[in-house]
C-alpha positions in Angstrom: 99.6 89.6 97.5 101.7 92.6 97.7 102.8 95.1 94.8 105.6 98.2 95.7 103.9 101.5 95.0 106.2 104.9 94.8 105.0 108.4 95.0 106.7 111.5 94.5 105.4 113.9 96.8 106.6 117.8 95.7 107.3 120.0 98.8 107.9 123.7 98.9 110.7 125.1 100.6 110.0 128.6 102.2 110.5 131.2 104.6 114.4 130.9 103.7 117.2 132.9 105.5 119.5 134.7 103.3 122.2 132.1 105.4 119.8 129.2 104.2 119.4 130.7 100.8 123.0 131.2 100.2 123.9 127.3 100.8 121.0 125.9 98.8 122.1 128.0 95.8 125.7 127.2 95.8 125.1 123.6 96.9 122.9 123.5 93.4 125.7 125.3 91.4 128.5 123.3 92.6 126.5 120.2 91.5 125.6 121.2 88.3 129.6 121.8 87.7 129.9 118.4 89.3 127.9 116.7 86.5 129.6 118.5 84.0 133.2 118.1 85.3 133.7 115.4 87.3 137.6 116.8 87.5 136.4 120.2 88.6 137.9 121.2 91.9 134.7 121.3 94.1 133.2 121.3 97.8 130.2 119.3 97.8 128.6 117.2 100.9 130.3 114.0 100.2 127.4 111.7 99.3 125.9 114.2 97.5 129.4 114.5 95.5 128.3 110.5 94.7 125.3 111.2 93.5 127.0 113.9 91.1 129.2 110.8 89.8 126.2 108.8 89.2 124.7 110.9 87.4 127.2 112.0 85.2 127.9 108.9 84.3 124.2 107.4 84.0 122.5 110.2 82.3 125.6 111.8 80.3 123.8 115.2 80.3 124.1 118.2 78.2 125.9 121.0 79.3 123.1 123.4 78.7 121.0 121.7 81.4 120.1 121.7 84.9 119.7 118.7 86.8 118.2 118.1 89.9 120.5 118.0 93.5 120.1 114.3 94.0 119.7 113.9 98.2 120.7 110.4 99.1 117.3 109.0 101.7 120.1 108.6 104.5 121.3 112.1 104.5 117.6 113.3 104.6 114.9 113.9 107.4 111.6 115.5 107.6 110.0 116.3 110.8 106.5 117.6 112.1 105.9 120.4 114.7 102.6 121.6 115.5 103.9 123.7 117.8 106.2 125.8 115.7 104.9 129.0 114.3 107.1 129.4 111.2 106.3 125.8 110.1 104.3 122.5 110.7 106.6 120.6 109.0 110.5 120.8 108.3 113.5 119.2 105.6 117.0 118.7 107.0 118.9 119.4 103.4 122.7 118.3 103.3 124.7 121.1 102.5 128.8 122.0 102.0 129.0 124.6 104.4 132.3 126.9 103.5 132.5 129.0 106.8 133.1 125.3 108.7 134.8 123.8 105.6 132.8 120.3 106.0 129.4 118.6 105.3 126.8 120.5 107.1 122.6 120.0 107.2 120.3 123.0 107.6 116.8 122.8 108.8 114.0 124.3 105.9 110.5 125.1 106.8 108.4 123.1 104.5 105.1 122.6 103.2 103.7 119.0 102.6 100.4 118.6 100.5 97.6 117.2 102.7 97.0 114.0 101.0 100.7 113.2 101.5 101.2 113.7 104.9 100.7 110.3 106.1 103.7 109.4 104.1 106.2 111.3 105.8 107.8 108.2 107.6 111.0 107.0 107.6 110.5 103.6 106.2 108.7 105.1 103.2 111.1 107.6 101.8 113.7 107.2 99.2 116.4 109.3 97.7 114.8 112.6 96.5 115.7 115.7 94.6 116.6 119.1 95.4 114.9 121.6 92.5 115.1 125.2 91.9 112.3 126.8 89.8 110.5 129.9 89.2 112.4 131.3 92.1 111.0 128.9 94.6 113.2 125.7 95.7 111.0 122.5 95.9 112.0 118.9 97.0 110.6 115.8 95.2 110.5 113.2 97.7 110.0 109.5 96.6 107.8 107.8 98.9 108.3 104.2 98.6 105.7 101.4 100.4 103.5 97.9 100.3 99.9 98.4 99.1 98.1 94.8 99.1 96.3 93.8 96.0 93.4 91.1 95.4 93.9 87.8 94.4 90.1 86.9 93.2 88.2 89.0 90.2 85.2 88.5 88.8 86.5 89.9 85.6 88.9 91.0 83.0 89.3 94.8 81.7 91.4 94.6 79.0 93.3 98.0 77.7 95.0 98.4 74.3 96.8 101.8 73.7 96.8 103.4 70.3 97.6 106.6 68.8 93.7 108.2 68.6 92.5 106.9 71.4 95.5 106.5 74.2 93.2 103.8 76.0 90.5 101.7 74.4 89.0 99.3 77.6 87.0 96.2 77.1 85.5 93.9 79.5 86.1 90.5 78.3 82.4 89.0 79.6 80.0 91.3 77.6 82.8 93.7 75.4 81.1 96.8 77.3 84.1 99.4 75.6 85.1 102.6 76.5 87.0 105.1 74.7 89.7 107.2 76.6 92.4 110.2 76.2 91.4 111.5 72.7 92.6 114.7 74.0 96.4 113.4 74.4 96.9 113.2 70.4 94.7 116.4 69.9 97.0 118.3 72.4 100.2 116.9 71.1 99.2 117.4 67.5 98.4 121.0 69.0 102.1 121.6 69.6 103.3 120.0 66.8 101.4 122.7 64.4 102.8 125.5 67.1 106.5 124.2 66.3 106.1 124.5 62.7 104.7 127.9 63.0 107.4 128.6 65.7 110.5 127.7 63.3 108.6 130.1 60.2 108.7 132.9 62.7 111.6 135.9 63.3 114.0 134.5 65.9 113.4 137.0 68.4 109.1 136.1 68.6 109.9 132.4 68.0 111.9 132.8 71.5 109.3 134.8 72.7 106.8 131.9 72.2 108.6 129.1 73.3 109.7 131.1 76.5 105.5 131.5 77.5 104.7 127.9 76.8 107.5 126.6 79.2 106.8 122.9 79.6 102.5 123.8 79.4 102.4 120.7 76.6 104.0 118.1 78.9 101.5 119.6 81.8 98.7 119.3 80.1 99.3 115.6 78.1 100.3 114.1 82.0 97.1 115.7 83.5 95.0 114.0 80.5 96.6 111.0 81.2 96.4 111.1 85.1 92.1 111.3 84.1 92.1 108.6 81.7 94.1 106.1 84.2 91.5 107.2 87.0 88.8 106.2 84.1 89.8 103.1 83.6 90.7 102.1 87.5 86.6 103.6 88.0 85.7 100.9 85.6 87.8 97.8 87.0 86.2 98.8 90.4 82.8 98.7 89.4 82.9 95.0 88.6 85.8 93.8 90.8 88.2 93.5 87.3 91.6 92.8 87.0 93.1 94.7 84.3 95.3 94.0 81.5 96.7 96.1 78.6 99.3 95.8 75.8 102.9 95.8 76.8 103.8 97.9 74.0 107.6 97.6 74.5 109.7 98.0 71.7 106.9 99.6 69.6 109.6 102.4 68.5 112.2 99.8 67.3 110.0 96.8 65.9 107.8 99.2 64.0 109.0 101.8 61.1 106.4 103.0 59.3 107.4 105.7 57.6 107.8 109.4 58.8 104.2 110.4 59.3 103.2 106.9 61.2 106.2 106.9 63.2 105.3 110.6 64.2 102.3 109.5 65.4 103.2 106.3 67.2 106.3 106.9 68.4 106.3 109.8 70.3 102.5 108.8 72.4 103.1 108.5 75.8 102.4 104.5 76.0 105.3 103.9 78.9 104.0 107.2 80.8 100.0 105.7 80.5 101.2 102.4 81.6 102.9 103.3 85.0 100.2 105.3 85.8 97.6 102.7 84.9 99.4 100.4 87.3 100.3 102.9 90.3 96.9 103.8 90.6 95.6 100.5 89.9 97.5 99.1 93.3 96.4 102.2 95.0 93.1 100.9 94.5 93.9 97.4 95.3 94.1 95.8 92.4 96.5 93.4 90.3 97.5 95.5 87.0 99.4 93.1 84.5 101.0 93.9 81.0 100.0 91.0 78.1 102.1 90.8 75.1 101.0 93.2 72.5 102.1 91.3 69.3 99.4 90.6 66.2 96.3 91.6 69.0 95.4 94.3 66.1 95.8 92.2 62.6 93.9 89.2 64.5 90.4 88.5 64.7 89.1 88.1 68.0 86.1 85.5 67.4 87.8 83.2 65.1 91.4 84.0 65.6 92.1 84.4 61.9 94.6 86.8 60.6 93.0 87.0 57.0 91.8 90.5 58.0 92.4 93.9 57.0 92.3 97.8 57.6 90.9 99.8 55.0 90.3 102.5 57.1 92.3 102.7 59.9 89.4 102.6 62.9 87.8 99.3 61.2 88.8 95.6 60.9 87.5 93.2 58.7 87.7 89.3 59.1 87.7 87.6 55.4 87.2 84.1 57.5 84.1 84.7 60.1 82.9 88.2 58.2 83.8 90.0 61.5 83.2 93.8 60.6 84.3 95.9 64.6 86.2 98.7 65.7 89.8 98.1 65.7 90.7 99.7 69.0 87.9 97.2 70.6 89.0 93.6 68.5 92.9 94.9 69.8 91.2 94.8 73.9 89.1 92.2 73.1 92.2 89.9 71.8 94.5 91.3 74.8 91.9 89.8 77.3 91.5 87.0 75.7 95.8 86.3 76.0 95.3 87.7 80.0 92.9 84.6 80.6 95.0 81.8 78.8 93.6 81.5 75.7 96.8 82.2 73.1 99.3 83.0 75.9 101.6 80.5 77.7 101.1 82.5 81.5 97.5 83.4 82.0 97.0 85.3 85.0 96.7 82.4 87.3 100.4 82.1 86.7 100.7 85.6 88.4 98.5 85.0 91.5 95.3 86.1 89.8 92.3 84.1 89.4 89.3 85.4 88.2 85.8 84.4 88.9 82.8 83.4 86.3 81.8 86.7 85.0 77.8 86.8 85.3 77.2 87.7 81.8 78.8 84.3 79.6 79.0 85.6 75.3 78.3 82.9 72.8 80.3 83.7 69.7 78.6 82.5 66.2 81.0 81.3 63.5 81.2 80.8 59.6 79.1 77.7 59.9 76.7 78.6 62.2 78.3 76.8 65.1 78.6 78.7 68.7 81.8 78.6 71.2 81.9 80.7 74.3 84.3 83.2 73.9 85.5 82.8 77.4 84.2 79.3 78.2 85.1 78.1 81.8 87.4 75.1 80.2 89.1 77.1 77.8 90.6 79.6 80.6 91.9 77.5 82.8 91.3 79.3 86.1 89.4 78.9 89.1 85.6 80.4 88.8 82.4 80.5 91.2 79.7 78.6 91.1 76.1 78.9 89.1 75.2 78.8 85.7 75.7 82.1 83.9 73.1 84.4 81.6 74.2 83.4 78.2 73.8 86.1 75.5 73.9 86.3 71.5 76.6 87.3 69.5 76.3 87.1 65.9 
């Protein structure tokens, strides 16, 4: 089984000529007018004029932003040259050149981050971006291949998202749960507080402020979030797991909760966590699916009842089967429990996935002392190994 995996690689442009220079910088200002005015008398290289009409129309930007020279993957090549002093690697950049009065490309020494090198082919890149910042023009190539992924697993790591924790993941055969990406809502809450005291100050040091922090919040949040996804892929691999987590699509529209909820729900990175989950998850070979979110936090996982509730927020309580857990932990638990078949209409094995027996089998006790697997081999519907599993306790 195949999955598509896309990397943006960023590579630094350097060692310009004042000629080179010149063109890059009016090729950017001419787009940016472009975007703006698509009636604008301009000289752009023709497919990059395309891209200017795409954009325009797609993104309906602002007029006080930038955006990024769009560099269509035919018009683009990057070569390597050991023997070259100035450079190992060089980017052929589509430019209007006004001296010839046509389309023109100019050749830009280049740096390419080691780890990316064995990307530069062909067949891998897409269209990319031109950018200008701090000075310094970079290009953010897409990188576009197959990665094969497994078919067998002898588990389930189930991830539900929420607003203290980013992650929460539970193995569905033993419930072994780990808490991730605390420091996303600490950092963003951070900010917020900054804002506030950002808006009470003099115009002139608010400015002053907001100038030094530049996009530092953004920075920061994606690097926690590039450690928790890395977490949770550590995990899976450890005992050959699938994963799963909440597709929490709609979460901004479906739920209004009042001001102070909604601040805290609806602007957590949950779309941002889940591409990353599932790029790096294929990196490492393995399937990463999205379950349906829906009632996995107001139902119970051992009996399935929904006469619960949250006094405190971190806690659920089951009125039915006297269920007293963490809330983040009952949300994964319920999530795996959908992945496998239990409440859900297309289990994994419906997506090419079959998981395996896990070794460790839990026996779930209920309001009248009877006991159920909670993952019982005929209940799931897939294809498992052989042998008889350890069987453990759950009251």
């Amino acid at each position: 089984m195949y999955r598509e995996v896309t990397t943006t690689v960023c590579i630094r442009l350097h060692s310009l000529t004042q000629r080179k220079e010149f063109l890059l910088s009016r090729e950017y200002s001419e787009f940016q007018t472009a975007v703006q005015d698509g009636d604008a008398d301009i000289d752009l290289y023709s497919a990059t004029s395309q891209q200017a009409d795409k954009v325009r129309s797609n993104k309906n930007p602002r007029s006080d932003t930038t955006q990024p020279v769009v560099l269509r993957n035919d018009c683009i090549t990057i070569e390597h040259d050991e023997e070259t002093f100035l450079s190992e690697w060089w980017f052929k950049v589509p430019v209007y050149d006004p001296n010839r009065g046509q389309g023109n490309s100019i050749w830009c020494p280049a740096i390419v981050p080691d780890k990316h090198e064995s990307l530069m082919k062909d067949e891998y890149i897409s269209d990319s971006e031109l950018v200008h910042e701090d000075g310094n023009w970079y290009v953010h190539l897409v990188c576009t291949r197959s990665v094969a992924v497994s078919e067998e697993y002898d588990d389930v790591l189930a991830v539900d998202m929420g607003a203290k924790w980013i992650a929460v993941s539970t193995f569905l055969s033993d419930r072994d749960t780990a808490f991730h990406g605390k420091r996303v809502r600490d950092v963003r809450e951070h900010y917020k507080q900054l804002r506030k005291s950002i808006g009470k100050a003099k115009v002139r040091q608010g400015a002053q402020v907001i100038q030094r922090l530049g996009d530092k919040e953004s920075r920061t949040v994606e690097d926690a979030l590039h450690k928790t996804a890395n977490e949770i892929v550590a995990r899976a691999r450890k005992r050959n797991a699938v994963i799963v987590f909440g597709d929490m699509t709609g979460i901004r529209f479906d739920n209004d909760k009042r001001r102070y909820v909604n601040d805290k729900t609806h602007k957590m990175p949950f779309a941002k966590m889940a591409n990353f989950l599932t790029y790096k998850a294929h990196l490492d070979g393995r399937e990463c699916l999205p379950v349906e979110e829906y009632d996995t936090s107001v139902t119970c996982w051992r009996c399935g009842s929904q006469n619960t509730n949250r006094e405190v927020q971190g806690r659920i309580k089951c009125h039915s089967c006297g269920l007293d857990d963490n809330a983040d932990k009952n949300g994964a638990s319920n999530i795996g429990q959908r992945a496998v078949g239990k409440t859900i209409q297309s289990p994994l094995s419906a997506a090419g996935a079959v998981v395996a027996q896990p070794k460790t089998q839990i026996r779930l006790k209920g309001p009248d002392d009877e006991t159920e697997s909670a993952n019982s081999p005929e209940d799931v519907g897939l294809s498992f190994s052989e042998g008889s599993p350890r069987v453990h306790s759950w009251e």
